[in-house]
N, C-alpha and C positions, 0 to 999 in steps of 0.2 A: 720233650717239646722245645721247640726255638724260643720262638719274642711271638708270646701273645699278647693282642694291645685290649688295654681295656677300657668302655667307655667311662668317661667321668666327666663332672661339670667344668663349667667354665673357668673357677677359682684352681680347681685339680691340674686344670689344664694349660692353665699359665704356670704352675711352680713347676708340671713337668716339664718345662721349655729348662727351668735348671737342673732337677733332681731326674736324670733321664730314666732311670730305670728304678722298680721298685718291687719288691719281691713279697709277694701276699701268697704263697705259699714254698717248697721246698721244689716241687713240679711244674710250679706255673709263675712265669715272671711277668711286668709288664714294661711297655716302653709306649709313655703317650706322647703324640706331637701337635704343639698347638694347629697346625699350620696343614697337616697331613690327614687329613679327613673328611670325608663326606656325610650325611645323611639323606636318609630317601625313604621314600615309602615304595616300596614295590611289590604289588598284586596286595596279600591281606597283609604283608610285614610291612615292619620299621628296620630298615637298615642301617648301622653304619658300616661306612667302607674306608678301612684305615692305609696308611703307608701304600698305597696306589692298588690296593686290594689283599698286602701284606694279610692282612686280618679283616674278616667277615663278620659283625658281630650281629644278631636277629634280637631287636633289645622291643620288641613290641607285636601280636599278632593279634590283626582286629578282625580278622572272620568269624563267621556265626555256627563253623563246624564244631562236630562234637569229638573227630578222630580225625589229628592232624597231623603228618610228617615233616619234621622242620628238614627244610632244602639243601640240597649238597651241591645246589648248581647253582648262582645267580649272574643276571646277565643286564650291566649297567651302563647307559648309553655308547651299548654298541662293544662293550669287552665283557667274555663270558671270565667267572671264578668258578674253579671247582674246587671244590673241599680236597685238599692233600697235593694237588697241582701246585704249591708255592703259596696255598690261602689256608691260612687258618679261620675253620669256621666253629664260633660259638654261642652259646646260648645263653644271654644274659634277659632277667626281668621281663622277656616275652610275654609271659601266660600270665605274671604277677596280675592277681582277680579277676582272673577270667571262671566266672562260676558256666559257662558254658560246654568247656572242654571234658572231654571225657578219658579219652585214650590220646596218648602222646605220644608219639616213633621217633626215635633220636639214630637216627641212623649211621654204618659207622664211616668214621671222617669227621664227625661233630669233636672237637679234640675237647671243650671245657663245659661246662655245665656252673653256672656261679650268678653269684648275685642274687639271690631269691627268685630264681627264678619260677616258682610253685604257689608261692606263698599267695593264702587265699584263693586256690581253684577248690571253693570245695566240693565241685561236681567229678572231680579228676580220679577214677577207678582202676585205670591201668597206666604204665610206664615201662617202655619198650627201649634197652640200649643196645644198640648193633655194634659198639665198638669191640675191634680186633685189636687196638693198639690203644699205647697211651692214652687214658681219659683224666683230666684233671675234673672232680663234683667238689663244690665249696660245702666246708665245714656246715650241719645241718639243713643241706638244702631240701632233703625230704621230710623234716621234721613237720610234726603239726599238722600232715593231711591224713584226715580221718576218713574220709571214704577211701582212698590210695588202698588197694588191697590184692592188685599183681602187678608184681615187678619181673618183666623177662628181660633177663642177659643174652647175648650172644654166646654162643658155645666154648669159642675160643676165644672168649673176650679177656684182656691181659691185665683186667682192671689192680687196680692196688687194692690189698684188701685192709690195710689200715685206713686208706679216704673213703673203703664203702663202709667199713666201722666207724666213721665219724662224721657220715654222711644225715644221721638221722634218718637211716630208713627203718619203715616200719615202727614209727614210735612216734608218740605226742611231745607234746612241747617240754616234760617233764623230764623225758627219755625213758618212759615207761610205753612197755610192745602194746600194741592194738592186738584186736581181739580179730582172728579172721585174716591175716596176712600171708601171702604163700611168694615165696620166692622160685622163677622157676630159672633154674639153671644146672650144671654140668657138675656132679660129683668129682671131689677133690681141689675145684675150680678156686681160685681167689677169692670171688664170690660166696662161695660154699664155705669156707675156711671164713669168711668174715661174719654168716650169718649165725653158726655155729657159734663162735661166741660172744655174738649178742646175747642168743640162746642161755648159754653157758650163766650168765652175769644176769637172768632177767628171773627177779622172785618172783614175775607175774605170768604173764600170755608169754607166748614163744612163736616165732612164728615158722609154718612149712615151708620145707625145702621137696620142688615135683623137680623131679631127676629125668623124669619120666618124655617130657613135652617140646619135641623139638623148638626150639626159635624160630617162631613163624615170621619175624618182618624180612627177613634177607632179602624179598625183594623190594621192601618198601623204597621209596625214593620220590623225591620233588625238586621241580624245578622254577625259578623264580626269573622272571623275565621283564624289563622294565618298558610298559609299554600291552602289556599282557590283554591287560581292559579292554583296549583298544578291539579285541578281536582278529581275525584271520588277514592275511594281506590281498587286498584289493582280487587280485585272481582267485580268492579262495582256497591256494593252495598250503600245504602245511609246511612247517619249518624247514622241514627235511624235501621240499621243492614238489610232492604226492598229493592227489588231493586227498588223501586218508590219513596222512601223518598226521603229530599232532600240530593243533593252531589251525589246521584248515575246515571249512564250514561243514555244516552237516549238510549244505544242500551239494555244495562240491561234493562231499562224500556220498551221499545216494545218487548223485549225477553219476556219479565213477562207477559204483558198484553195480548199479541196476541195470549196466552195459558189460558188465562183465562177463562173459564166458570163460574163463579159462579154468582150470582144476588147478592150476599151479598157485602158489601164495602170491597175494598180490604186493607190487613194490610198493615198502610203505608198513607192510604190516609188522606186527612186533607179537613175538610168544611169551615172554617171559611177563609182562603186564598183568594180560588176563587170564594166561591159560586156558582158554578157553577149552573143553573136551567133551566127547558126549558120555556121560555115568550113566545112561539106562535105554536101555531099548527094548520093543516089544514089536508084534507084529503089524501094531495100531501105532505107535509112538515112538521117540528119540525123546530122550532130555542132554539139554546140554547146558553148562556148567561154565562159569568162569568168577571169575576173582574181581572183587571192588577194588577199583583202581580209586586211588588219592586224588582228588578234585574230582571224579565225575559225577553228573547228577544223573542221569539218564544211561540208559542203553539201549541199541538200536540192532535189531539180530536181521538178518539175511541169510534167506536159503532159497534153494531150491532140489529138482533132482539132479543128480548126478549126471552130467553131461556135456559135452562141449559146445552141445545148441542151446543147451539152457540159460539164459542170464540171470542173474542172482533177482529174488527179489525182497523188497521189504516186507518181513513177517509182522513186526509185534516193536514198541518202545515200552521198556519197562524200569522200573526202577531196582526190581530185584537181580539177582546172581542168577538165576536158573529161570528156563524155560522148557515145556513141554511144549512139542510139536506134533500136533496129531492133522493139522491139515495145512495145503498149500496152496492159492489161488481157488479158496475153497473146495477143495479136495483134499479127501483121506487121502492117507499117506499108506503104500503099498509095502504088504508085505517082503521082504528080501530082495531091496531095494536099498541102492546106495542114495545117500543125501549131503547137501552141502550147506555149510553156515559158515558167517561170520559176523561177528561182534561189532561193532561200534560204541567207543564210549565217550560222551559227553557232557561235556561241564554247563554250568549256568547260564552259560552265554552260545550255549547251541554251540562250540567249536571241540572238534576232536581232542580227545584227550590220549586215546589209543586207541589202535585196530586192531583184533585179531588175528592173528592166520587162520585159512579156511581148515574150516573140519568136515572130514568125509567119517560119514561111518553108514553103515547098512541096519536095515529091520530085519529083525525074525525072520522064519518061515521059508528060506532059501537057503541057496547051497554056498552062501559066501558067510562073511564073518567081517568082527574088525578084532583089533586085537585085544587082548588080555592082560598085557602085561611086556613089558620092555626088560631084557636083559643085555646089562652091558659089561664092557668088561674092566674098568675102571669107576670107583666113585672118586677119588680125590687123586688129584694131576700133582705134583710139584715138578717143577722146570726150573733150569735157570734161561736167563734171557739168550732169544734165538733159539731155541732145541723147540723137539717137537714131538708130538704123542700122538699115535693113533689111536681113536675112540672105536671101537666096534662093537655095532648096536644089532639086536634080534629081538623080532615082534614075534609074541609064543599065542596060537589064538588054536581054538579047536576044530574050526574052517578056516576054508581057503581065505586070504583076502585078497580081495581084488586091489591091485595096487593104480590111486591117481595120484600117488606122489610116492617117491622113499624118504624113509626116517629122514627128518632134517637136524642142522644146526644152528644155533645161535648162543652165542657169547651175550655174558648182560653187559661186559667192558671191553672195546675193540684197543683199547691202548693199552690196556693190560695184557691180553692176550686175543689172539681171535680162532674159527675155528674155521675149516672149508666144510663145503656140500659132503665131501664124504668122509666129516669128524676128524680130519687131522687137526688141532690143538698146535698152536705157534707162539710162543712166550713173548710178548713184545717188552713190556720194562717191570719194575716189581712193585709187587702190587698183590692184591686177593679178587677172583672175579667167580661165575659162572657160568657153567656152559648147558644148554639144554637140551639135549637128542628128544625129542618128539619124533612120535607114530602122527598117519594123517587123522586117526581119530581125537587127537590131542592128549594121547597119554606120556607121560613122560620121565625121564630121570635128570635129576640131576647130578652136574659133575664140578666139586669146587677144585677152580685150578691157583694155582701160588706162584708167583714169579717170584725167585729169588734175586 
């Protein structure tokens, strides 16, 4: 880790104008400047923003969520920081007594974890860390929470396993284990090797090690924009200049969609968010599926049948991940017959939060299909920068399917790497990203690529 700055009061902050650098662990140094800082509130955080964005620090969150992603992006009158782009972002005293929070995703890029920043959540039952690379956690920062009772690591996460043994996890204020703690992480892992002997040294509870459960956040991710409140820009359109991206309204967005015809993904949508796909169908129904995106409250499904005369329409606003669809413009839905959806998701403020790609799939009782199942012929890419990889992807299904799209691509990081229409992979600088080959029924694989 370089120079990460850490917040401090007023008195702190005039001595470090002499004593510039100060070393509060062996991993993590600091350098404060009187002179060099901002604060801000931006959307539910407290920011500061040190040495012109040098260091990111999240030392406050006042939302009323229960499952929250601290941001890897924030964007401050008019200059975006991204976590690992030249910013170091960390997590100080955020959550300190928040009895509201429940689930915590620490995504990876977050480089320190310090300061109490736990202390007093005691509604807080899981604790999610994505980091792949250096993480500095201050000495007992998970000590003391007694509800706390899953901790998931990243798979390849390169944690030290002397700072996660003296992290206080899994144990009260005494340093005696709780009763009911499961650690889920990668056998053999740093992790593994520091839980082990906690293990080892504890006359009392011991806590599980599930080997078993991949790390679900990989795609978790947030973004912080100052100005966010405010809602959508005047035209309605979203960040990314679509009226379905995110930041643009829901009515811009039903405007857009409920003129759409076309079978192709509309510009604007995003796969990796919600995954949206359909899990079940019958000769009467479709269910289709997708993933709770971070900030949204709502979601908003469009379909129609399969068609190029068809315009999408609005089905159903729902709060849950899944919907059955058994009729459309009040009509049953036909047997072996293709159909189309897509997702909209939206936050509290009615503005998009993500869109899906369209999903086609068919019913029962005909002589077509969707697929089964995707085989590809790489899961994990390493490159160095500029080289390139061909993906080649096969949908295995027991009918024919009728094709309104081929397998697609999408990368979650285009400056990492990006990917073309027909899965070539291009190393852009170094970095860890993913790539998704999706079928049009939304089934998928994924593919983790590494820039060296």
């Amino acid at each position: 880790m370089n120079k990460v700055v850490q917040k401090v009061g007023a008195v702190m902050l005039a001595l470090a104008v002499v004593a510039t650098s100060v070393m509060i662990a062996p991993q993590l140094s600091q350098k404060a400047y009187a002179e060099s800082f901002v604060e801000a509130t931006i959307g539910d955080w407290d920011v500061t923003i040190y040495d012109g964005g040098a260091s990111i620090w999240f030392t406050g969150y006042n939302g009323n969520e229960t499952t929250v992603t601290v941001p890897t992006s924030v964007t401050y009158n008019g200059t975006e920081y991204d976590a690992g782009d030249n910013s170091e972002f960390c997590l100080a005293e955020a959550f300190q007594n928040n009895t509201n929070v429940k689930e915590i995703i620490i995504p990876d890029g977050i480089v320190a974890i310090v300061q109490n920043s736990f202390d007093g959540c005691t509604s807080l039952e899981k604790v999610a860390i994505g980091a792949t690379d250096t993480l500095y956690i201050s000495t007992d920062v998970f000590k003391g929470l007694a509800s706390l009772k899953d901790y998931y690591f990243a798979g390849d996460s390169d944690l030290n396993a002397t700072g996660i043994a003296e992290s206080g996890i899994g144990q009260d204020s005494d340093g005696n284990v709780y009763a009911g703690v499961t650690i889920h992480t990668i056998e053999g892992s740093p992790i593994d090797s520091a839980i082990l002997s906690i293990n080892a040294g504890s006359s009392g509870n011991v806590m599980t090690l599930d080997y078993n459960t991949e790390y679900p956040y990989e795609d978790a991710e947030a973004v912080l924009e100052d100005g966010s409140e405010d809602g959508a820009s005047a035209s309605g359109v979203g960040d990314d200049g679509t009226a379905i991206g995110e930041g643009a309204t829901s009515d811009a967005a039903e405007s857009y969609l409920t003129s759409y015809k076309k079978e192709t993904d509309p510009e604007g949508s995003v796969y990796a968010l919600l995954q949206a796909k359909i899990t079940k169908v019958s000769k009467k129904s479709l269910k289709l599926q997708y993933k709770k995106v971070s900030g949204a409250k709502t979601y908003v499904v469009y379909g129609n049948a399969c068609s190029k005369k068809n315009k999408l329409i609005k089905l159903t606003t729902t709060k849950k991940n899944s919907v059955v669809i058994k009729k459309i413009k009040n009509k049953k839905v036909k047997k072996g017959t293709y159909y189309k959806f897509i997702v909209v998701a939206l936050d509290k403020n009615n503005n998009v939060v993500s869109t899906s790609k369209m999903v086609h799939a068919a019913t029962l009782g005909g002589k077509v299909g969707n697929a089964k199942k995707l085989q590809i012929n790489k899961n994990k890419v390493t490159l160095k920068k500029g080289k390139t990889f061909k993906l080649v992807t096969k949908e295995v299904s027991a009918l024919k399917i009728k094709k309104h799209r081929k397998v697609a691509y999408e990368s979650t990081n285009t400056k990492v790497a990006t990917v073309s229409k027909s899965g070539k992979i291009k190393a852009k600088k170094k970095g860890k990203c993913y790539v998704y080959a999706y079928a049009q029924n939304g089934l998928s694989k994924k593919v983790k690529v590494i820039v060296k």
